[in-house]
matplotlib code that plots the C-alpha trace (Angstrom):
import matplotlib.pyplot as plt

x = [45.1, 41.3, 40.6, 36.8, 35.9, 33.7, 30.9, 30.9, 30.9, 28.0, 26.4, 26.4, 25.8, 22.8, 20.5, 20.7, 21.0, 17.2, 15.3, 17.2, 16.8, 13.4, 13.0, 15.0, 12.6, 9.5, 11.0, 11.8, 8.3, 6.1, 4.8, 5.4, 9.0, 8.9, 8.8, 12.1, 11.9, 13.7, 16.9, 18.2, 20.9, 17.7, 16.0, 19.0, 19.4, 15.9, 16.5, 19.0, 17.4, 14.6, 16.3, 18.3, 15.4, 13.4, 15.7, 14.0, 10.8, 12.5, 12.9, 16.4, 17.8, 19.4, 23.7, 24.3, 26.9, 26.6, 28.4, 26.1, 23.1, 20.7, 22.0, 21.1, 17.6, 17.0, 18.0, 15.2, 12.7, 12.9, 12.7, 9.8, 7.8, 9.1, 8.0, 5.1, 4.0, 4.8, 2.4, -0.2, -0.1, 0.0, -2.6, -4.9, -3.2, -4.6, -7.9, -7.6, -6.5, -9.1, -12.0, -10.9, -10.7, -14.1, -15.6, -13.5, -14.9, -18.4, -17.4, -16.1, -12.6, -11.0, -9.9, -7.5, -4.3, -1.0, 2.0, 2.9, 7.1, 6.6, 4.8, 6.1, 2.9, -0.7, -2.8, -6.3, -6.8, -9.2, -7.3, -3.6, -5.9, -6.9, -3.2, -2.0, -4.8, -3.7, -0.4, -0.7, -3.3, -0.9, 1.1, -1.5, -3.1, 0.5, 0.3, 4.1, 3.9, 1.0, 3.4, 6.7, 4.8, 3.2, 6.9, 8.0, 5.6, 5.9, 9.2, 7.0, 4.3, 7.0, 10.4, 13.6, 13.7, 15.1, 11.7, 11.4, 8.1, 6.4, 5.1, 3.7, 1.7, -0.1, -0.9, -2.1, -1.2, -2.4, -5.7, -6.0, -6.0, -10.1, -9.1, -8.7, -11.9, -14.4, -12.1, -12.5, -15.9, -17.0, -15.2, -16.2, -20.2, -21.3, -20.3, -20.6, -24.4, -24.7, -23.4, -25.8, -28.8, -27.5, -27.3, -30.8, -32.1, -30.2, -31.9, -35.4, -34.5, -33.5, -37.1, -38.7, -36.8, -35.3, -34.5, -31.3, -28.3, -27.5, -23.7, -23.6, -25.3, -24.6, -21.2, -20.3, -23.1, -21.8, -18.3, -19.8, -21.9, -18.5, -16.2, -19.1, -19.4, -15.3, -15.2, -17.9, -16.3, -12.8, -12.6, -14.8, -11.5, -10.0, -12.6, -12.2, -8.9, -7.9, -10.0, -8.5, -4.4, -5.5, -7.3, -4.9, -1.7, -3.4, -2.2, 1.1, 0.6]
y = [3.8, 4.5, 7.9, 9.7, 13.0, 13.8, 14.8, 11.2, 9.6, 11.9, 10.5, 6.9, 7.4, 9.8, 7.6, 5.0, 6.8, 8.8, 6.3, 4.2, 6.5, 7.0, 3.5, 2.7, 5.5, 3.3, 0.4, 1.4, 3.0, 0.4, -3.1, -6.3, -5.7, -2.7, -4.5, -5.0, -8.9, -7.6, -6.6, -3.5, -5.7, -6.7, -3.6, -2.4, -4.3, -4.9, -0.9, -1.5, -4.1, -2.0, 1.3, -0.9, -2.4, 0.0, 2.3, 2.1, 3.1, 6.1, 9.5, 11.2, 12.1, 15.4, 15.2, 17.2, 17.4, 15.5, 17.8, 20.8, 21.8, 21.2, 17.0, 17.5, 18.8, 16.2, 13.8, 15.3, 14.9, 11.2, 10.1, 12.6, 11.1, 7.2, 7.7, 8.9, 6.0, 3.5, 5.6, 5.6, 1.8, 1.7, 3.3, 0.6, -1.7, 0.6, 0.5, -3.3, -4.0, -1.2, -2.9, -6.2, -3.4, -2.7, -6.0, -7.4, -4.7, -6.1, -9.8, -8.9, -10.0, -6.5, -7.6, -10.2, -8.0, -8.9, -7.6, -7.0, -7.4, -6.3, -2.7, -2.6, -2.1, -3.9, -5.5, -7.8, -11.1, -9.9, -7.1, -9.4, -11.8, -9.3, -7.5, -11.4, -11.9, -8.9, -9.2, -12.5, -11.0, -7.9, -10.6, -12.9, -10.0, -8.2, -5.7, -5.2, -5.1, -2.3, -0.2, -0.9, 0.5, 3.8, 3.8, 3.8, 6.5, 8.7, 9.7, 10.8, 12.5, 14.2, 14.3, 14.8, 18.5, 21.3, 21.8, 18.5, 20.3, 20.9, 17.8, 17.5, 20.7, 19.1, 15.8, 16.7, 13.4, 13.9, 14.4, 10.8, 9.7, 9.4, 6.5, 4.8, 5.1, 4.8, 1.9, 0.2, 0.9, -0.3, -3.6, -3.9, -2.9, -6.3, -8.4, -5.5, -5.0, -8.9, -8.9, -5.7, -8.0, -10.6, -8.3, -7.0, -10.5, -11.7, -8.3, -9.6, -12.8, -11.6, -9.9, -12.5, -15.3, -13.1, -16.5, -16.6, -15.9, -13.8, -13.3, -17.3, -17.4, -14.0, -13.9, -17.9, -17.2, -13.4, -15.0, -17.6, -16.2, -13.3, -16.5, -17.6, -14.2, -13.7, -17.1, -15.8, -12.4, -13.1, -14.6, -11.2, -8.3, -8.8, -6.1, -3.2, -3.8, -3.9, -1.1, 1.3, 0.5, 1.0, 4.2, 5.4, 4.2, 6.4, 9.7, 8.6, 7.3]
z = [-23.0, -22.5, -21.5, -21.2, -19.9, -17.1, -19.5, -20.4, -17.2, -16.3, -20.0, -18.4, -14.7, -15.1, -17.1, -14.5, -11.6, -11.2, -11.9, -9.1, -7.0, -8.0, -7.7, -4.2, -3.0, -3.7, -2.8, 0.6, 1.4, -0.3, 1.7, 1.2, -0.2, 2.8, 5.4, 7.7, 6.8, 3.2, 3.2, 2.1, -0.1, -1.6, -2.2, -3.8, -6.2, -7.1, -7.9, -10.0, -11.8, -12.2, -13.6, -16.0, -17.3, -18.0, -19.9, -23.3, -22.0, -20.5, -21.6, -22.0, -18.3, -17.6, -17.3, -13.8, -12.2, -9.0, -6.8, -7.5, -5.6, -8.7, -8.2, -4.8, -5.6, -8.2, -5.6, -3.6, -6.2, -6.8, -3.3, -2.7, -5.9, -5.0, -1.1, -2.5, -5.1, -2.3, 0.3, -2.1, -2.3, 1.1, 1.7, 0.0, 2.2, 5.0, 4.0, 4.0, 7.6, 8.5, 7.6, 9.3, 12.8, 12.2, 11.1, 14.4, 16.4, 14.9, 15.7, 19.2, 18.6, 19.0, 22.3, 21.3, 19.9, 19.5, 18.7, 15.0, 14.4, 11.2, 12.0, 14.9, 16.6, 18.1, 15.2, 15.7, 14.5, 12.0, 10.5, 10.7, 8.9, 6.4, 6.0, 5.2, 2.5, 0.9, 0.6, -1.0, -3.3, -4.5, -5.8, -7.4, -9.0, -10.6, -8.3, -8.1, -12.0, -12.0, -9.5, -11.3, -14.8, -12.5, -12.0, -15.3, -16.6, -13.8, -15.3, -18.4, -16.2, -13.5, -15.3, -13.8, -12.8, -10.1, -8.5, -5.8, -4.0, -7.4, -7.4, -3.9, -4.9, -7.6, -6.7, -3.2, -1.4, 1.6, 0.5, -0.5, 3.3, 2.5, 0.8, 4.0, 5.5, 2.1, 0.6, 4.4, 4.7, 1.9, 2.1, 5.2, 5.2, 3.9, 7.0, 9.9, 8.2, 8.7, 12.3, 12.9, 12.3, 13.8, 17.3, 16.8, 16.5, 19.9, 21.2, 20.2, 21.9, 25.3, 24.9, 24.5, 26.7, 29.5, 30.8, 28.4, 29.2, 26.4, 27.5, 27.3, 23.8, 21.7, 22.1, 20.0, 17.2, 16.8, 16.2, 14.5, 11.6, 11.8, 10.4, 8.1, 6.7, 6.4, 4.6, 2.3, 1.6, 1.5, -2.1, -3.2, -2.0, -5.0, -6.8, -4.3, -3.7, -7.4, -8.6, -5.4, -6.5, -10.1, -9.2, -6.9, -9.4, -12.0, -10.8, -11.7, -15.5]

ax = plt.figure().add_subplot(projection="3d")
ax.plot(x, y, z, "-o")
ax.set_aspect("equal")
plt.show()
């Protein structure tokens, strides 16, 4: 008759069981494999997957018991750092649909929103477009591998310990909002620069030729040269958007 201790069934369960917690945490909060069209069946097992796989890069996990408050703060802890790891890709994601508001703003297509049943909430033409490309590009690019190694060596960087709020204090997270809006910008400068000069040059026009109706005529060549300049810039996100996870995925490894 087999018989084990609860020492030993604490010896097998904890090794798996932080880093899928660590893991369901990220996969919860992070897009793409987010979203509400995944199901949690999924997610769930993509986190076990992930935590069994991994355990030779791993360092030794701590045997707690589970029905002390230290297990509960160790719970704590993972899903603090895996919400956080999948904000911080977010985030780049962010800065991706931002710069489609602006260049759509630019373009004069801000007007025609629609609802998002993914968010959950109003999204542009431009910056859906943009959110789409992006996705598909986190893919092409091994993103999910980049944020499944960050992963990995986050349990080097922030091991398993009592202290859940300890690691909020020194990475700061919500100072990398900034992200958003330089990330965005600078995607974005190349084409709202481009449909700047196009609007001064319609200005000099209706200066010169009062005669046109510059409602009639600036409104199909700014949308225009706005497609020409998105089919032009589109196959160039990859830099900025690679270069921002990596950066960003960096504080973790």
């Amino acid at each position: 008759m087999l018989t084990f201790t609860e020492a030993q069934v604490l010896a097998w369960v904890t090794p798996l069981l932080w880093p899928f917690l660590r893991a369901l945490a990220l996969l919860s909060a992070l897009p793409v494999l987010g979203t509400r069209t995944v199901p949690m069946r999924v997610r769930i097992g993509l986190a076990a997957f992930i935590a069994l796989a991994a355990q030779a890069s791993l360092p030794a996990m701590p045997a707690v018991a589970l029905d002390s408050p230290l297990a509960f703060m160790l719970v704590l802890q993972q899903v603090v750092i895996g919400v956080t790891l999948g904000f911080a890709v977010r985030l780049v994601f962010a800065a991706v649909e931002f710069a489609g508001e602006l260049i759509g703003l630019q373009m004069g297509l801000n007007f025609a929103g629609f609802f998002d049943p993914v968010s959950a909430g109003t999204a542009t033409a431009t910056s859906r477009l943009f959110g789409t490309t992006v996705a598909w590009l986190f893919i092409v690019v091994n993103g999910h591998l980049l944020v499944i190694a960050a992963l990995a060596q986050s349990f080097t960087v922030f091991p398993v310990a009592p202290e859940p709020f300890a690691f909020l204090h020194q990475m700061q997270p919500q100072r990398w909002g900034a992200e958003i809006f330089s990330t965005g910008l600078w995607i974005a400068l190349p084409l709202v620069t481009m449909l700047l000069f196009v609007n001064i040059v319609l200005g000099v026009i209706t200066r010169v030729a009062p005669q046109i109706n510059i409602f009639a005529v600036g409104f199909p060549v700014t949308l225009g040269m706005g497609l020409l300049g998105l089919a032009l810039t589109l196959p160039l996100m990859q830099q900025p958007f690679t270069m921002t996870l990596e950066r960003l995925l960096e504080h973790f490894g």
